[in-house]
Every structure is written in structure tokens, then in C-alpha cells.
N, C-alpha and C positions, 0 to 999 in steps of 0.2 A: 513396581510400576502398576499403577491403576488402569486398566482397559477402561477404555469410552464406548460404551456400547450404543451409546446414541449416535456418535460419529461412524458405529462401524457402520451400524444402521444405515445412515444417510448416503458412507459410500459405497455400500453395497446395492443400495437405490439408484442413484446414481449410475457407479456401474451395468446396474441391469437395461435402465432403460436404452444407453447408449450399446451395451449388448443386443438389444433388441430391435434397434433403428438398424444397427448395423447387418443383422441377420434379416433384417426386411428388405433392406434397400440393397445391400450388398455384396449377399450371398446368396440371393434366390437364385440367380442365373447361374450359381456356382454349385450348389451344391444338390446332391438326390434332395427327392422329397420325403425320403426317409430319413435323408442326413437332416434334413431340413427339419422336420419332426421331432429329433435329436437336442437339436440347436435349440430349439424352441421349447421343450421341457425343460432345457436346460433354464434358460430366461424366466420360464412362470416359477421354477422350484427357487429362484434366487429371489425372483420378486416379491412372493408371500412370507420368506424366511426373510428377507431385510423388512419387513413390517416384522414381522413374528420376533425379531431381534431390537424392533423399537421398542416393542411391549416391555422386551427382557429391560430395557435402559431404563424405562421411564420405573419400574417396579423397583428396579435398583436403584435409582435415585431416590427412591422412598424408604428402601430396606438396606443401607447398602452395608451393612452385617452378614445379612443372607448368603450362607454358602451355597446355598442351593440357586438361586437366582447368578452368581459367577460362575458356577460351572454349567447351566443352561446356556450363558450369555455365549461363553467361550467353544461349549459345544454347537451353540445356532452358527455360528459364525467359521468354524473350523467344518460343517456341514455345506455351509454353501463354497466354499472353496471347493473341498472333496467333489461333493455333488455334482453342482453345477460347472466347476474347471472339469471334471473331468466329460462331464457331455459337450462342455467347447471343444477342447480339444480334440477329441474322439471325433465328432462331427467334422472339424474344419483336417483334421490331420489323417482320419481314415485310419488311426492306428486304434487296432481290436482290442487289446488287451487293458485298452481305458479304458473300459466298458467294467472291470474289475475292480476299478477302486471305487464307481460309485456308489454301491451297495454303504461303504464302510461311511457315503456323505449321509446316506439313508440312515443309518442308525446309530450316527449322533444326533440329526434329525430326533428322530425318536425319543433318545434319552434326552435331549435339552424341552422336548413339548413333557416329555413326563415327569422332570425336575418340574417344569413351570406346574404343572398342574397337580404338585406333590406340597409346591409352595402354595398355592393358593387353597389346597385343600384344609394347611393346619395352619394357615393366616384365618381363615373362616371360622378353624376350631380353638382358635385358643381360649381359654377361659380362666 
């Protein structure tokens, strides 16, 4: 099965914003303002990585041989779950030990920005 990484893209945009209306309008009276703080990295780190995951779709629809380009896609995307599910949760559930999987959304985070920029380094050099 082929991933759509433009679709994840789009509903992970999607998701965020409707994350973010809802952590404005709906949890402010609910939650600390550190939980609140929480919640809200949560939101900007899903927001820039569903753009950061469009980049991966649209490069993929140009390369779509590229292993390196599918395992950035797959790793951007298994990062905002990680990541950001687990500051939702954490935030809205108060349970600590969430707080331990986000590291592991951080650095897929990292290996999928440093596939991308592994690709784009020997797309530049090829000769």
C-alpha cells in the first residue's frame, strides 16, 4: 500500500487547527497554564510538521523511487502522533509518564528533517 503523504499532510492540518480552536476556546478555563503551555506545543509542533510532511508529499510525488523521501514521510508523520498525541494527552489527562514517549516523537522528528536534507543534499549533487 502506497502512503499519501499529501493526505497525511492535509489531515494532520486539519487536525491541528481543530486541536487548536479547541485548546483555545475549550480548555482554557480547564486546564493549568502550564498544562495549557503543554497543549499548545503540542499544536505548533503538529502544525509545522503537517507543512514539513507536505514538503515530504509534494518531493515524493516528484521522486517517488526515493527511499529516503518514504521513510522521512513515514517518520514526519509517526513523529506527530508520538509527539504531539502524547502532549495531548499528557496535557488534557494529567498522566506523567506521557511525558516519556515524546522525546521518541522528537527524534523521528529529526531523522525524517535529516533524510529530507540527505535527499536534497545528493539531488543537488548528482552529476
Amino acid at each position: 500500500m502506497q502512503l499519501n503523504f499529501l493526505f497525511l499532510s492535509a489531515l494532520c492540518g486539519l487536525t491541528g487547527v481543530a486541536m487548536g480552536a479547541f485548546g483555545a476556546h475549550g480548555l482554557k478555563a480547564v486546564l493549568s497554564p502550564e498544562m495549557l503551555a503543554v497543549y499548545k506545543t503540542a499544536v505548533d509542533y503538529q502544525m509545522w510538521h503537517a507543512l514539513g510532511l507536505g514538503l515530504i508529499a509534494l518531493l515524493y510525488q516528484q521522486t517517488p523511487d526515493s527511499v529516503h523521501l518514504k521513510w522521512a514521510g513515514q517518520l514526519m508523520f509517526a513523529g506527530i502522533l508520538l509527539f504531539s498525541g502524547s502532549l495531548y494527552l499528557l496535557a488534557i489527562l494529567n498522566i506523567k509518564w506521557l511525558g516519556m514517549i515524546t522525546p521518541l516523537g522528537g527524534i523521528a522528528f529529526l531523522i525524517a528533517w535529516g533524510l529530507v536534507a540527505f535527499f536534497a543534499y545528493h539531488s543537488n549533487n548528482k552529476t
